[in-house]
C-alpha positions, -999 to 999 in steps of 0.1 A, spaced: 0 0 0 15 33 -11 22 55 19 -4 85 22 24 110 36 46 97 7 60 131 -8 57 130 -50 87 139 -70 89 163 -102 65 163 -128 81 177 -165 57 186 -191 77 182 -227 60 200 -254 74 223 -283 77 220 -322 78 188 -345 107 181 -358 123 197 -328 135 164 -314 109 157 -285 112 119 -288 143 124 -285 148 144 -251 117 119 -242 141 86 -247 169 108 -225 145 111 -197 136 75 -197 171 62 -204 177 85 -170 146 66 -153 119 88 -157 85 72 -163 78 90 -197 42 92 -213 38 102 -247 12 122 -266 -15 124 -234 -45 146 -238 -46 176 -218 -77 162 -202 -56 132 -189 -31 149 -168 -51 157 -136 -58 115 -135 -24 109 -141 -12 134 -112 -36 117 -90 -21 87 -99 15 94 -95 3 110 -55 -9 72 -48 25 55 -59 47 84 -53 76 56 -45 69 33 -76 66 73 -101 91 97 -85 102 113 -114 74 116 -143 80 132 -179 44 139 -205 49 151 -238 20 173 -251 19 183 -283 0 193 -307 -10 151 -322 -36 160 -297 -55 186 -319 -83 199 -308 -76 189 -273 -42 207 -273 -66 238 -267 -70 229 -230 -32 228 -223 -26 260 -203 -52 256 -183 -46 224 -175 -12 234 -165 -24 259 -145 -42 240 -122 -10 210 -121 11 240 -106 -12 245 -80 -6 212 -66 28 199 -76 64 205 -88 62 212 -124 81 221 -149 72 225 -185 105 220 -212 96 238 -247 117 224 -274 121 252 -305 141 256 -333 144 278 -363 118 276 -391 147 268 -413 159 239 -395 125 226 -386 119 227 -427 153 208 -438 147 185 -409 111 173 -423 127 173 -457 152 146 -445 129 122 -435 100 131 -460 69 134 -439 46 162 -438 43 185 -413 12 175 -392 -4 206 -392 5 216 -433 -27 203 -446 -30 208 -481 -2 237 -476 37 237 -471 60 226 -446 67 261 -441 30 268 -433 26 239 -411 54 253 -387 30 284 -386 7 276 -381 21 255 -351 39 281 -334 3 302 -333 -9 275 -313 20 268 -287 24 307 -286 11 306 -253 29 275 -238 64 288 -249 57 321 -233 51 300 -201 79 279 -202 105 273 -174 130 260 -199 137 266 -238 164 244 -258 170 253 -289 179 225 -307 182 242 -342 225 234 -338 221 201 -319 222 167 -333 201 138 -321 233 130 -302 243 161 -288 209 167 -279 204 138 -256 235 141 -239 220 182 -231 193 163 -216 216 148 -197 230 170 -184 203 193 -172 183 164 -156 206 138 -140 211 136 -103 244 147 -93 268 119 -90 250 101 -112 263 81 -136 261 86 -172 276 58 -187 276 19 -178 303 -5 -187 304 -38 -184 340 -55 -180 334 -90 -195 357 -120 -189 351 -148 -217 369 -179 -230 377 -176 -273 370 -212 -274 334 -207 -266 335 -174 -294 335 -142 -292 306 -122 -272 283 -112 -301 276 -81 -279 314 -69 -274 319 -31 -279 362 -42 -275 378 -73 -270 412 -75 -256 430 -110 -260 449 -119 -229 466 -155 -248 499 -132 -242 501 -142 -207 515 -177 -193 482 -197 -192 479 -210 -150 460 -241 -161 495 -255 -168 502 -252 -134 494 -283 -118 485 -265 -85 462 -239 -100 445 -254 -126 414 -266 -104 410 -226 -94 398 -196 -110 411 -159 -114 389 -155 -85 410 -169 -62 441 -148 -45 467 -176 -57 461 -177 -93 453 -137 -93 491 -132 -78 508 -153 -104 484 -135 -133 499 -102 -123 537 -118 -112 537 -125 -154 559 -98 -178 535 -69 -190 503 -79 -169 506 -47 -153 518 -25 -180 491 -37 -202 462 -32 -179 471 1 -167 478 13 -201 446 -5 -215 427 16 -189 446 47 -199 432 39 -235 395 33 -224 397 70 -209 391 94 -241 363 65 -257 341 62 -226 345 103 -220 339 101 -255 309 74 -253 290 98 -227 297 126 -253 275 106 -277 255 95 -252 262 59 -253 246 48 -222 258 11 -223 296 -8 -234 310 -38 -233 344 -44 -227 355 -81 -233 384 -98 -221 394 -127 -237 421 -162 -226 414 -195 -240 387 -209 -215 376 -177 -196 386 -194 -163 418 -178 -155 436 -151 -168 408 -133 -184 388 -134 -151 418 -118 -133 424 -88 -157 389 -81 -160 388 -71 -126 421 -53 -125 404 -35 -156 374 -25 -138 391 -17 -104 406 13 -125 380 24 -148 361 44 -119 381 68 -123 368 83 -153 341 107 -147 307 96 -149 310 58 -156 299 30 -136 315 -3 -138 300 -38 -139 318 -73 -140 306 -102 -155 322 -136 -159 305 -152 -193 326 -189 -188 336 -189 -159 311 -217 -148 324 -241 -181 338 -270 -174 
């Protein structure tokens, strides 16, 4: 049962011009765990408010695009928002950009403006901005996105609306055997068949990289070390340049002959430095390590 005294979080309203890359921004905020709802009827907000008050725990952070799909019903908008401020946090993000931008954008993907009717692109846009006059003027935020790419433009969102400390980018350090192939999800693979193999060591061969013993003699070998700390040097600029792009998710592979010993060890030493890029999380995953 959701608790009564359970305070809600932030409600954003995303509206603004097609072609202006709302469903974009919109995948941002759910890649960044907001609970997104697309094209809702102005009519449909006070329900959904009252429903995000009963679970406030299960919606904290709820995102609506509104725009103008809704027609008719897009009238009601401002008032609607009116009475929303009243009783919650709320913030309404207009996305805009220049007529000759929005045109060329259309253009690319050769799809009529929704509002053109038997006219232009050009008076489509128009005739849009006439009707979201009024919710740009009341906006508490306007991107222009007229210089962004889809790229650039997610990683904006980004950046205005992830919690601090948050992490914007996930990698998963994943130690694998070649003989079983090559993970078909791999972003890099790094083959660790340079290294003495410990499974030619009578008294290691029944352990993993997990254990102390065969982790020691892993890292004892010539150029363990220097490789690892250099391949994490190496990773800095792509995952900086990975949240750039707003690549959310890697994978990072690394590779011995079974994926019992060597790789298992360097995955970890891989991961134990890769927090110290800005932004990234690390995860480790063992893909055959439980192969016999």
């Amino acid at each position: 049962m959701a608790d009564e005294h359970a305070t809600p979080g932030e409600m954003l309203i995303l509206s603004g011009m097609s072609g202006a890359g709302r469903s974009t921004a919109a995948n941002a905020l759910e890649d960044l765990e907001w609970y997104v709802v697309d094209n809702l009827p102005p009519q449909m907000l006070k329900p959904l408010l009252d429903l995000t008050e009963l679970a406030a725990h299960a919606l904290p952070k709820v995102a609506v695009v509104v725009d103008v799909r809704g027609r008719n019903l897009f009238a009601e908008l401002p008032q609607a928002l009116h009475e929303l401020r009243d009783r919650r946090q709320l913030r309404v993000i207009f996305l805009d950009a220049s007529d000759e931008v929005l045109v060329r954008r259309f253009e690319a993907v050769r799809r009529p403006h929704p509002l053109q009717g038997d006219g232009t692109i050009l008076d489509g846009i128009r005739r849009e901005r006439q009707r979201l006059a009024a919710i740009r003027e009341n906006a508490d935020l306007i991107i222009d996105t007229s210089r962004f790419n889809v790229h650039q433009l997610a990683t904006h969102m980004v950046d205005l609306f992830s919690e601090e400390g948050a992490a914007r980018h996930v990698v998963t350090v994943m130690s694998f055997g070649f003989k079983y192939g090559l993970p078909p999800d791999a972003d890099l693979v790094a083959d660790m068949r340079f290294l003495p193999n410990p499974y030619w060591n009578e008294e290691l061969r029944s352990l993993t990289g997990v254990d102390e013993r065969v982790r020691d003699y892993v890292l004892e070998q010539e150029g363990a070390v220097a490789f690892i700390d250099a391949y994490a040097t190496a990773l800095r600029p792509v995952l900086e340049g990975y949240q750039r792009e707003n690549k959310r998710h890697s994978v990072v592979a690394i590779g011995c002959t079974g994926g019992k010993h060597r790789s298992v060890v360097m995955a970890r030493e891989l991961a134990a430095r890769l927090p110290e890029v800005a932004g990234v999380a690390v995860r480790v995953k063992d893909r055959d390590l439980g192969r016999e």
